[in-house]
C-alpha positions as CSV (number, residue, x, y, z in Angstrom):
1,X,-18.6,18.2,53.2
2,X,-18.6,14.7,53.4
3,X,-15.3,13.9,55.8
4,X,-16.7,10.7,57.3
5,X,-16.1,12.2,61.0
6,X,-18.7,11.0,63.5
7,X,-19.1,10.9,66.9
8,X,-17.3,7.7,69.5
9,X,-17.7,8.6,72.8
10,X,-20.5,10.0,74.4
11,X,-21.1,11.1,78.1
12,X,-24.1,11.7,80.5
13,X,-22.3,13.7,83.4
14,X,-23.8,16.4,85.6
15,X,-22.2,19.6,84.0
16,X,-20.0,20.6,82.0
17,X,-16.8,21.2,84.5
18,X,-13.7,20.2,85.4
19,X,-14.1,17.6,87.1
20,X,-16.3,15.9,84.5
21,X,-14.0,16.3,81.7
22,X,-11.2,15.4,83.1
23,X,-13.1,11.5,83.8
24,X,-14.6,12.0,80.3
25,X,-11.0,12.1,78.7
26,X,-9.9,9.7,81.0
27,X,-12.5,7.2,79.5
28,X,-11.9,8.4,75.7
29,X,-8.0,7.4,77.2
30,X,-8.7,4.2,78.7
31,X,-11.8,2.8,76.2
32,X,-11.5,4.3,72.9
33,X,-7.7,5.2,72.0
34,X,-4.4,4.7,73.5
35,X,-2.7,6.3,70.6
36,X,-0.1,8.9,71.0
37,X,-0.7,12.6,69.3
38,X,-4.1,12.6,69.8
39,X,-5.8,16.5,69.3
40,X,-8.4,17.8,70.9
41,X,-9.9,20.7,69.6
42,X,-12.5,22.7,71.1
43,X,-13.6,26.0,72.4
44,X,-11.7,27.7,75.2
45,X,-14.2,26.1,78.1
46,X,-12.6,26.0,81.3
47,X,-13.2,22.6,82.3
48,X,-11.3,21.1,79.3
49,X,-8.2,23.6,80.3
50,X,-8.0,22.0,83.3
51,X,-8.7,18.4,82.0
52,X,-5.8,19.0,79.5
53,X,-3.4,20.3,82.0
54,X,-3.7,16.8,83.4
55,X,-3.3,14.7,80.7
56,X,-0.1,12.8,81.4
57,X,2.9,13.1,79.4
58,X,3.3,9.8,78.1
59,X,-0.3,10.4,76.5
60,X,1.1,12.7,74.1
61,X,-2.0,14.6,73.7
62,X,-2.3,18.0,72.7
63,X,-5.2,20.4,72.7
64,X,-5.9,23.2,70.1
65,X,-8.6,25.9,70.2
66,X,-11.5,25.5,67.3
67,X,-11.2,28.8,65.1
68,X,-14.6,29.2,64.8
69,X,-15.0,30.0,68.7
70,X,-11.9,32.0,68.9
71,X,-13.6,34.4,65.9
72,X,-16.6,34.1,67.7
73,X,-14.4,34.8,70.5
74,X,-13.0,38.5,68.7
75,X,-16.7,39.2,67.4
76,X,-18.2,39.3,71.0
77,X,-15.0,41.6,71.8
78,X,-15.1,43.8,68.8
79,X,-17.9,43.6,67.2
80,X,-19.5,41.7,64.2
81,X,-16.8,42.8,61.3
82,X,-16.7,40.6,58.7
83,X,-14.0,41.8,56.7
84,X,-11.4,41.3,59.6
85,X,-13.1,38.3,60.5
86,X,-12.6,36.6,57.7
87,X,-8.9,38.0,57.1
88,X,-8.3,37.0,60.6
89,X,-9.8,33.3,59.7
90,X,-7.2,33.3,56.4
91,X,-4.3,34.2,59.1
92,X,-5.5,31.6,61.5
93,X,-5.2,28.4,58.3
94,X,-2.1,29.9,56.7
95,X,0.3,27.4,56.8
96,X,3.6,29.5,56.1
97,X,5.0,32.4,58.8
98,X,4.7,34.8,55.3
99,X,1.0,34.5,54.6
100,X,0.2,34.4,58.1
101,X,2.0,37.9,58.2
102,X,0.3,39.1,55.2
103,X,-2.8,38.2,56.1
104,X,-2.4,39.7,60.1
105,X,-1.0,43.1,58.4
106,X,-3.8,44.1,56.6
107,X,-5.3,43.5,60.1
108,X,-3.2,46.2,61.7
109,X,-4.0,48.2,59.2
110,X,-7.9,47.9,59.1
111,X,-8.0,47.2,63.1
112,X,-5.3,47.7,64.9
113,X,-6.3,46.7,68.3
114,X,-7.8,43.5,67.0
115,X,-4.6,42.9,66.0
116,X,-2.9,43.1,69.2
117,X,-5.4,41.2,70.8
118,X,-5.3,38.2,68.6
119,X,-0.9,37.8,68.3
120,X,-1.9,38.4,72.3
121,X,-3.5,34.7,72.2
122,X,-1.2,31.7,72.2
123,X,-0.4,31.4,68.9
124,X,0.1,27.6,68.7
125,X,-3.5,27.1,69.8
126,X,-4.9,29.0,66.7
127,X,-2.7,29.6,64.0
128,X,-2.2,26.3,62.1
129,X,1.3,27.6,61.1
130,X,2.9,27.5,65.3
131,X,1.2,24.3,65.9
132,X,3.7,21.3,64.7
133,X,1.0,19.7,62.5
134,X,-1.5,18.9,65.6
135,X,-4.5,20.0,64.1
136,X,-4.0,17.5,60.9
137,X,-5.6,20.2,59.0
138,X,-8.7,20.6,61.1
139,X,-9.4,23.8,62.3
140,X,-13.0,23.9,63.8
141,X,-15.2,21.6,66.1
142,X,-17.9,21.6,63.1
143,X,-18.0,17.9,62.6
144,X,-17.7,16.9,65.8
145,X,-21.0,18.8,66.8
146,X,-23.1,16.9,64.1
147,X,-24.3,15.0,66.6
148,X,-26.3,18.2,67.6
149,X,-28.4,17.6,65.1
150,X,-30.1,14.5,66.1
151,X,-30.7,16.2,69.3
152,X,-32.7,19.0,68.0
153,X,-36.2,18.8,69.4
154,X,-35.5,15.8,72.5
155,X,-33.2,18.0,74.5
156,X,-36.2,17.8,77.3
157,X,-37.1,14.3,76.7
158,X,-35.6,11.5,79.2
159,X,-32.3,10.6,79.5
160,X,-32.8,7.2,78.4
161,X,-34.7,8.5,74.8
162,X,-31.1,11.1,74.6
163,X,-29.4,7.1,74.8
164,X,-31.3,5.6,72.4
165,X,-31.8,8.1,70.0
166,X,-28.1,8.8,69.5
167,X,-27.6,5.4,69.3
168,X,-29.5,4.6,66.4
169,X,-28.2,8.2,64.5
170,X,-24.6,7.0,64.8
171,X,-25.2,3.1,63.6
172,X,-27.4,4.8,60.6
173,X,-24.3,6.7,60.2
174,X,-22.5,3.2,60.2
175,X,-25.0,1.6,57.7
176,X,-24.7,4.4,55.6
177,X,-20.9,4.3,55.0
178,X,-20.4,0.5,54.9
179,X,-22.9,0.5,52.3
180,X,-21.2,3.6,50.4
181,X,-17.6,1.6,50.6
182,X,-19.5,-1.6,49.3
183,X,-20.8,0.1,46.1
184,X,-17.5,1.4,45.9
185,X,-15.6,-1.8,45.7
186,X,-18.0,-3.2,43.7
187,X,-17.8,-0.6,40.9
188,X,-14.2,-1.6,41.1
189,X,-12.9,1.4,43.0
190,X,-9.5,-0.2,45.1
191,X,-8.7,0.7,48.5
192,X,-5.3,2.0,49.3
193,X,-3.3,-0.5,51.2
């Protein structure tokens, strides 16, 4: 769908590790946003574990696991099974303790030790219903990796084409939504104030 997210902060480092994402949230802290309950949500990658460990308090950051890995995460432990994948999906977005039991109930019942090893996972970092509203309804890193996209075909091409070429995607993406809210306020649509 069309949720206007698109990318802010980029970073050439030498790996994906800890030590890199802990100075690449560092910079998202100190150049992009100060603002308190900030979410990140992402896979379960090690670096950002330890990078969110040391956020600060006074940040008021919290992090969140993208659904989409952690059933990713249950497939490459159990096996492609789409039924309980996708029960297990309807569990992890239930926003009330009832249907999140309905839904993890016909789970036991159908696959009992993916079950166990899902309620075995920290609940608040995959079940929208334990995590106090961080996820603001998001539940996967999807629109954060549309950026991927304009990479496709000059992953091996210099750093400095990587630069420019993500560059001109994300003012496009700019362009593209000023002129959108323009035509929009000119066919008389208002703006919530």
């Amino acid at each position: 769908g069309n949720l206007s997210i698109f990318p802010l902060a980029f970073a050439l480092v030498e790996g994906e590790n800890n030590l890199s994402w802990a100075w690449f949230f560092d910079q998202l802290h100190a150049h992009v946003t100060q603002r308190m309950g900030i979410t990140i949500i992402s896979d379960r990658h090690a670096g950002i574990k330890h990078a969110v460990r040391g956020f600060p308090d006074e940040w008021g950051w919290t992090w969140r696991w993208c659904i989409r890995h952690f059933l990713a995460n249950f497939q490459h432990k159990f096996g492609k099974k789409k039924d309980i994948r996708d029960q297990l999906w309807s569990a992890a977005v239930a926003h009330q303790p009832k249907k999140y039991e309905q839904k993890m109930k016909t789970i036991r019942q159908i696959h009992r030790a993916g079950a166990v090893w899902a309620e075995g996972q920290d609940l608040h970092m995959w079940t929208f219903h334990m995590d106090n509203g961080a996820r603001f309804g998001i539940a996967t890193t999807n629109h954060g990796e549309s950026i991927n996209g304009v990479y496709k075909g000059i992953r091996a091409m210099p750093v400095s084409v990587l630069v420019e070429m993500t560059y001109w995607k994300v003012n496009e993406w700019f362009v593209k939504r000023r002129d959108a809210a323009i035509g929009r306020e000119r066919a008389g649509h208002s703006i919530a104030k």
